[in-house]
C-alpha positions as CSV (number, residue, x, y, z in Angstrom):
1,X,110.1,292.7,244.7
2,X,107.4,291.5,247.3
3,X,107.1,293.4,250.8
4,X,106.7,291.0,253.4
5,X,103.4,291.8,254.7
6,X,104.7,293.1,258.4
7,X,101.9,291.0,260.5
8,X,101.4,292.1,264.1
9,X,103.0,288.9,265.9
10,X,100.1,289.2,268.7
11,X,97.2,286.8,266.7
12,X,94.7,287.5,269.4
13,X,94.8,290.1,272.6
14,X,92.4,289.0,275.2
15,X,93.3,291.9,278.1
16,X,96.6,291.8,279.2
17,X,96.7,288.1,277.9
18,X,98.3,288.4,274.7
19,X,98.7,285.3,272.2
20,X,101.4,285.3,269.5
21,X,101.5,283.3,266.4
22,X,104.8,281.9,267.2
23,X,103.1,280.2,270.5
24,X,100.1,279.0,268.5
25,X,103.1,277.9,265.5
26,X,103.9,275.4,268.4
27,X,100.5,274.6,269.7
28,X,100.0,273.5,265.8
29,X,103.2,271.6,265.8
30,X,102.0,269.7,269.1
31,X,98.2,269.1,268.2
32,X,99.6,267.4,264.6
33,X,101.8,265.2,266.4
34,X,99.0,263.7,268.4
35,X,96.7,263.7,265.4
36,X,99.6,261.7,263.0
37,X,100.7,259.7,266.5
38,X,97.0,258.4,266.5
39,X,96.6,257.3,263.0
40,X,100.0,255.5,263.3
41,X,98.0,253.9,266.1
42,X,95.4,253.1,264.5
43,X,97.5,251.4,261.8
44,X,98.9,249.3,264.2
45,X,102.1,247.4,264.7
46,X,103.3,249.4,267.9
47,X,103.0,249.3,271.7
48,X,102.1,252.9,272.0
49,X,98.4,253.9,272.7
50,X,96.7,257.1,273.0
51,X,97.7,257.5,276.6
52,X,101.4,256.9,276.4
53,X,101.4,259.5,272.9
54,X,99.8,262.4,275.5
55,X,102.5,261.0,278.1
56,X,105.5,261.3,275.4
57,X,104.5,264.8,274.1
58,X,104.6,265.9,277.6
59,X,108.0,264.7,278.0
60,X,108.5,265.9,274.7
61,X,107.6,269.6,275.2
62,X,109.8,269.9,278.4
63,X,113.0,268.4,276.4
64,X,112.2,271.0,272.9
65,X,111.5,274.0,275.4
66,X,114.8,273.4,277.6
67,X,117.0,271.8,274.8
68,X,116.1,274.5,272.6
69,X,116.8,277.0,275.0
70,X,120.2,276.1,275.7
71,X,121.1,275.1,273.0
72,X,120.7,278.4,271.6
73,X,122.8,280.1,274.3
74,X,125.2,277.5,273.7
75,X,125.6,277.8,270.3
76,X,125.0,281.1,269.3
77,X,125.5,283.9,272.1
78,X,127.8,281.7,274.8
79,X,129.7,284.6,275.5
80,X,126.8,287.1,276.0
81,X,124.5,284.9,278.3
82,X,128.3,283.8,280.3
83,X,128.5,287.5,281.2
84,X,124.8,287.7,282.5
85,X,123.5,284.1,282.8
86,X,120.1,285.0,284.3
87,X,119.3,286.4,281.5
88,X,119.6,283.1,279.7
89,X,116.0,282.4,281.5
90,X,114.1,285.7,279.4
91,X,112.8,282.8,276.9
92,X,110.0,285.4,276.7
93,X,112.8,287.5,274.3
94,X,113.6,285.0,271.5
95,X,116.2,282.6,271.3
96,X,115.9,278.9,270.5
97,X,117.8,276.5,268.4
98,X,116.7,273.5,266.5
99,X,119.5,271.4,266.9
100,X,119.5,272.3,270.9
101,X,115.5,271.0,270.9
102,X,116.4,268.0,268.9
103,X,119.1,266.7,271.8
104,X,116.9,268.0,274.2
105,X,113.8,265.8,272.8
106,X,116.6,262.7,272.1
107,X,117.3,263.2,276.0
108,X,113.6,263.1,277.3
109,X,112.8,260.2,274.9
110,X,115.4,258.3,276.8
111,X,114.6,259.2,280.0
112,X,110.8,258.0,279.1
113,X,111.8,254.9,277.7
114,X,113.4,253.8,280.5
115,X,110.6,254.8,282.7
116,X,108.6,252.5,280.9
117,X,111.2,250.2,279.9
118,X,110.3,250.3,275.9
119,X,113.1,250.2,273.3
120,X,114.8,253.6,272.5
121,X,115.3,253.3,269.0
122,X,112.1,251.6,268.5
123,X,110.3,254.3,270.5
124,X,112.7,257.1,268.5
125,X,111.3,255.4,264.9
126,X,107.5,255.8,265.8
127,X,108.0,259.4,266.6
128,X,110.6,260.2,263.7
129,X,107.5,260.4,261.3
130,X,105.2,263.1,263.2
131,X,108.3,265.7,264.1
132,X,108.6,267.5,260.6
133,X,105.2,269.4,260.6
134,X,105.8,270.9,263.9
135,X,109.1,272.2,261.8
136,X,106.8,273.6,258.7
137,X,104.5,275.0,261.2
138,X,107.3,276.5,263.2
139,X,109.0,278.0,260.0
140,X,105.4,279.7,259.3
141,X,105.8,281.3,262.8
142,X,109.1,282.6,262.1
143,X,107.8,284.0,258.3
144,X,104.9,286.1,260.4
145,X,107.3,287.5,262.8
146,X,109.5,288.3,259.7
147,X,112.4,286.9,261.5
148,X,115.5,284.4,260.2
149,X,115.3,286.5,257.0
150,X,117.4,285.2,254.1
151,X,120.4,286.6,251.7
152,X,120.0,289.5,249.9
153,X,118.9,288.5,246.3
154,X,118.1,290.2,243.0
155,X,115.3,292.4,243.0
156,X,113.9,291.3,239.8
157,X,113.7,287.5,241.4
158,X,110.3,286.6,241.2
159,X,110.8,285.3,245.1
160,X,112.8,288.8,246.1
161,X,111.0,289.8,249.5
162,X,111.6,293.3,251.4
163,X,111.4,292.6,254.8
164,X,110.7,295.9,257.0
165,X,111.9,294.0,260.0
166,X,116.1,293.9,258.3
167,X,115.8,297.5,258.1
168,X,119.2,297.9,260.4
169,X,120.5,294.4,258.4
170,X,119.8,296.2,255.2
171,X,121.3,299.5,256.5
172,X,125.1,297.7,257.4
173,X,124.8,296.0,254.2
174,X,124.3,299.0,252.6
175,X,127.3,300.4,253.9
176,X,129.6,297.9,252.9
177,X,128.2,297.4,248.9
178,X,127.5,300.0,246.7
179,X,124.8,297.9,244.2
180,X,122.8,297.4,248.1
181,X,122.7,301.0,248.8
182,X,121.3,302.4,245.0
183,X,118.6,299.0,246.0
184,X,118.2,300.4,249.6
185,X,117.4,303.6,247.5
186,X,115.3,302.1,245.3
187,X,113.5,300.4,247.3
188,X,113.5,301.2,250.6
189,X,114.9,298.3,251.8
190,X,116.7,295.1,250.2
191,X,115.7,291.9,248.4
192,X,115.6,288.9,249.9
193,X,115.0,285.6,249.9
194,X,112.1,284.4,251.6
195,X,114.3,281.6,253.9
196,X,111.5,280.2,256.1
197,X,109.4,279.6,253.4
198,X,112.2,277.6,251.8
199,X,112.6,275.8,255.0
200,X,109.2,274.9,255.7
201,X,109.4,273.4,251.8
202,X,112.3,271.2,252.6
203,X,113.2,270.4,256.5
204,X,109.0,270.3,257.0
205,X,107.0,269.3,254.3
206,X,109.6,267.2,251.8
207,X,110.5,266.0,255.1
208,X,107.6,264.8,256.0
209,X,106.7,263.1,253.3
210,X,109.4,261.0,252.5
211,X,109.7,259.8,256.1
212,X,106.2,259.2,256.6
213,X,105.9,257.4,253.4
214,X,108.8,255.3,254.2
215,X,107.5,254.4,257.7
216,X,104.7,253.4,256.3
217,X,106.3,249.5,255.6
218,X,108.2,247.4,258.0
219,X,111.9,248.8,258.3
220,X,114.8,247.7,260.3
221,X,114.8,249.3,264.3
222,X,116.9,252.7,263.9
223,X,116.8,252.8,260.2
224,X,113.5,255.8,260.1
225,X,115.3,257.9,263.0
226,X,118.0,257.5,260.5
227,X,116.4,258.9,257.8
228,X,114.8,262.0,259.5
229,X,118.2,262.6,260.9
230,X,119.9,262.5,257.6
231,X,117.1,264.4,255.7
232,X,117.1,266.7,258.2
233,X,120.8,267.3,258.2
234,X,120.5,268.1,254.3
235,X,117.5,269.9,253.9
236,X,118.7,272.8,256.6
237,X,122.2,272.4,255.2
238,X,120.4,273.6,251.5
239,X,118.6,276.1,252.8
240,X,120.9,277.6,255.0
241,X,122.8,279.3,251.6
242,X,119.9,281.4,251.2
243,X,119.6,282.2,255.1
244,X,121.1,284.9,256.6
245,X,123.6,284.0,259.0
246,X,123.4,285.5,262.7
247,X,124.8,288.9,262.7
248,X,126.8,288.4,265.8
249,X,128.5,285.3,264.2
250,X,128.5,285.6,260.5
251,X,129.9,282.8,258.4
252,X,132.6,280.3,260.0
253,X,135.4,278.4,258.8
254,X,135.1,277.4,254.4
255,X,132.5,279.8,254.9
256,X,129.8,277.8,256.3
257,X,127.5,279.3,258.9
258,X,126.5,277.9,262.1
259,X,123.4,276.2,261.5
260,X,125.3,274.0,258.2
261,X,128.4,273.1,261.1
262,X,125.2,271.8,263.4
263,X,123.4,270.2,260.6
264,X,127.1,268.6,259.0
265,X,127.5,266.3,261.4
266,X,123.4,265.0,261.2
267,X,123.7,264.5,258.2
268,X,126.8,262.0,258.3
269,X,125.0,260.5,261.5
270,X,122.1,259.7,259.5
271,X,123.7,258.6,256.6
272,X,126.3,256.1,258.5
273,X,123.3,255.0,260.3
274,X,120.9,254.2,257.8
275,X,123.4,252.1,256.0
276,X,124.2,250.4,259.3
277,X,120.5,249.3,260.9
278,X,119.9,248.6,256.5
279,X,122.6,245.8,256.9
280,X,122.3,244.5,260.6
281,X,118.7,243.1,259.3
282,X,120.4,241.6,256.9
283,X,122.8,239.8,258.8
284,X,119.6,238.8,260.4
């Protein structure tokens, strides 16, 4: 079994100013849309231009930061943030969900398009392609904070990982299963699997390249946001069996947790809608 190698989450401490690798996770995520957003660009076959890309990732940030935001008190602690909702504002704390950034981003990509009257689903298919390695590098974040651990695993798993940071995790586990206590024994802590690495494999990198390769032809209006949305949808619903789910909420109804509910219905979205954009060209 590996021991996950504890990093300090501050990458740089300049004075009081501290920088985390989670913040620079996002700076990444941000500087490699513009970089991709320029090269589709340069290929041409679009309206956007440098200028408008800067303008969009602006609106962009805003609609990830505030979607994610509350769409993580929304989905995951409702009933703790309703009994204090100022605390819903401590962002500096933790707390922000994917599928609460995605509608926040959907939302500010609207509200941008009609601000400069473009075509939504147009707009929505040139930046489907450059979304997925802001994921990968936001799941690297999460791996150096040694947070959004996975299931415990067999120790003798070549991809078993001790995470110091489960220690209370591993010690209620413990208490409920007697082969997890003699490996809490053993080992000081339990095997796990490695879940952010498996979901900066599949809902960033595999992602990313089967969308950006597919992009890379003419394709009917909707059908590439279709794509990411159905790929998306998948790939998290995968990897989300070797995720732990949140302690507060466990797993849900058939035994599913939270983030395969969110990531259900994405999934069927993108599916219905790639089929549906695929044949109104063809009615064309």
């Amino acid at each position: 079994m590996i021991t996950h190698p504890n990093f300090d989450p501050i990458a740089v401490q300049l004075g009081p100013l501290a920088i985390r690798w989670y913040a620079l996770s996002y700076i990444v995520g941000f500087a490699l849309f513009i970089w991709l957003g320029r090269k589709r660009i340069a290929q041409g076959n679009t309206l956007f231009t440098k200028e408008s890309l800067d303008d969009l990732l602006t609106w962009g940030v805003i609609g990830v930061i505030l979607g994610g935001r509350l769409g993580y008190v929304l989905f995951y602690k409702f009933t703790e943030y309703a009994a204090n909702p100022l605390s819903a504002l401590k962002i500096w704390e933790g707390g922000m969900s994917f599928h609460g950034g995605f509608l926040g981003v959907v939302l500010a990509v609207y509200l941008f398009t009609r601000k400069h009257k473009l075509n939504f689903l147009k707009t929505l298919d040139f930046i489907a392609p450059l979304v997925a390695t802001g994921l990968a590098s936001g799941r690297i974040g999460n791996f150096i904070n040694g947070e959004l651990w996975g299931r415990v695993t067999q120790p003798n798993n070549f991809w078993a990982m001790g995470f110091p940071q489960a220690k209370n995790e591993d010690l209620l586990a413990a208490s409920h299963n007697p082969q997890y206590l003699e490996w809490l024994n053993q080992y000081g802590m339990l095997p796990r699997h490695p879940s952010q690495l498996y979901q900066f494999a599949l809902e960033g990198m595999c992602l990313f390249f089967i969308v950006w390769w597919f992009s890379k032809k003419s394709r009917p209006t909707g059908q590439i946001t279709a794509l990411f949305l159905g790929g998306y949808g998948l790939f998290r619903f995968i990897a989300e069996f070797a995720r732990q789910p949140d302690e507060h909420l466990g797993l849900l109804t058939l035994g599913m947790s939270m983030g395969q509910w969110l990531s259900l219905p994405m999934f069927v979205l993108g599916v219905v809608g790639f089929m549906y954009f695929g044949k109104r060209k063809s009615a064309l």
